[in-house]
Steps between C-alpha positions, in 0.01 A plus 500: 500500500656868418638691735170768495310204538642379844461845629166530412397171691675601781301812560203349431587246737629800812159667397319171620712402813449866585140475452453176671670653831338797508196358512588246758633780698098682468422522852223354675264620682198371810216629462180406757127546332210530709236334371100714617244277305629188356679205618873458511448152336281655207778723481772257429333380188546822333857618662684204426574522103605830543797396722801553340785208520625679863154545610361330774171561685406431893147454604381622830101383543501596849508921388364392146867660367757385244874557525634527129927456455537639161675733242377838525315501152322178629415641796348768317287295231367293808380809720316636201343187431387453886388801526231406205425218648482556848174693495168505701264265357192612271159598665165428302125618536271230363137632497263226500155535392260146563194485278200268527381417120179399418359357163112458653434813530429785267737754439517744775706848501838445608634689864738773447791258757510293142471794244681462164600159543135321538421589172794328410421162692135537313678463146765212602252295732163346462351631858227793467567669856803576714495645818815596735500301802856692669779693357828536699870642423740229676894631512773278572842446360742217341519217742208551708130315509199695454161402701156681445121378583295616213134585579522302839535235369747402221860513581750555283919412541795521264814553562728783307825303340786701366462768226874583467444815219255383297140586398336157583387381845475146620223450770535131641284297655196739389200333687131600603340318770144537631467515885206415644341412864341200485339364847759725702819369304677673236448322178763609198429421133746538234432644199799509274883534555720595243801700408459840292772690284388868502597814315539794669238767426307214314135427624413114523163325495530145671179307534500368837283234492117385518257525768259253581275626183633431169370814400717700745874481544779801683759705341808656579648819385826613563707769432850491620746859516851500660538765767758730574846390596653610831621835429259639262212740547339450765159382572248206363530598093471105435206479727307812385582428142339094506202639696431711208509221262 
């Protein structure tokens, strides 16, 4: 190989050696995150493949904190990412609205509590008269179980699952139940149980199931809106603004 040749290739190579050890000599840096809202363990999931090759991470479940050894860029990268993730959890109002529907009857005029929306259950469904039975706005957020008796008598349960960012809403183990006093004991029929996906802002009609008359049968109308995270105006906007709907 030429003379020029050698030299070249031996520059290239002191470039690389010089490279290599400067970036083995990149200090490193201990860094502790807090963790408010979500779990140290759900945490891991989403720190770990943005360790570098130096990095390390420490879990400490008893103050919910991680202890991150890493490069300073890491270090970096990871707060940001926590800091998205580590965020109170979403709060929904779900108005409910339970109508009786009745095809042996003639058609009646429909209450105001039902509005725009009964004329809409007259052109999908085959029963002549609805009539509201209760109405409610139930709040609760990711995680938690909801419980509500319905006209005195039908209760209602679901439980919220996760929504991370998106639009949808998963309502699990979506059940109506009849309670009634029979003889002095509480006697509880089921209805239905089921699991829902709901958009946001989206009204849903779910038929609820048949009375003892053919001819007659209960509906549920829901109407779920997110409310405002932790932080934002004040006050019940989500509330106020599914009560109008």
């Amino acid at each position: 190989m030429p003379r020029r040749g050698l030299l070249r290739t031996a520059v290239v190579a002191g470039l690389i050696a010089i490279s290599a050890a400067a970036f083995a000599a990149e200090p490193v840096g201990v860094k502790v995150f807090v963790l408010r809202y979500k779990r140290v363990e759900e945490a891991t999931l989403l720190v770990r493949p943005l360790l570098s090759d130096s990095g390390s991470i420490l879990l400490q479940p008893k103050i919910n904190a991680l202890t991150i050894t890493d490069r300073p860029a890491a270090l970096n990268t990871i707060g940001q990412a926590l800091a998205q993730f580590d965020v109170p959890p979403r709060g929904f109002s779900i108005a409910v609205k339970m109508v009786r529907a009745r095809a042996d009857a003639s058609a009646g005029d429909l209450s105001k509590e039902i509005g725009g929306i009964g004329n809409k259950l007259r052109e999908v469904f085959r029963f002549n008269d609805y009539a509201l039975i209760d109405s409610a706005v139930l709040g609760g957020a990711e995680g938690e179980s909801v419980s509500y008796l319905l006209g005195g008598e039908y209760r209602l349960t679901f439980r919220i699952e996760p929504a991370g960012q998106g639009a949808m809403l998963r309502l699990s183990a979506f059940a109506l139940a009849r309670e009634r006093t029979v003889a002095g004991r509480r006697v509880d029929t089921p209805l239905f149980r089921t699991t829902l996906n709901v958009g946001l802002n989206q009204t849903l009609v779910l038929g609820a199931s048949k009375e003892e008359a053919s001819k007659k049968a209960l509906l549920l109308i829901l109407l779920v809106q997110e409310n405002p995270r932790p932080g934002a105006d004040k006050g019940t906007a989500g509330i106020a603004a599914a009560e109008k709907h």
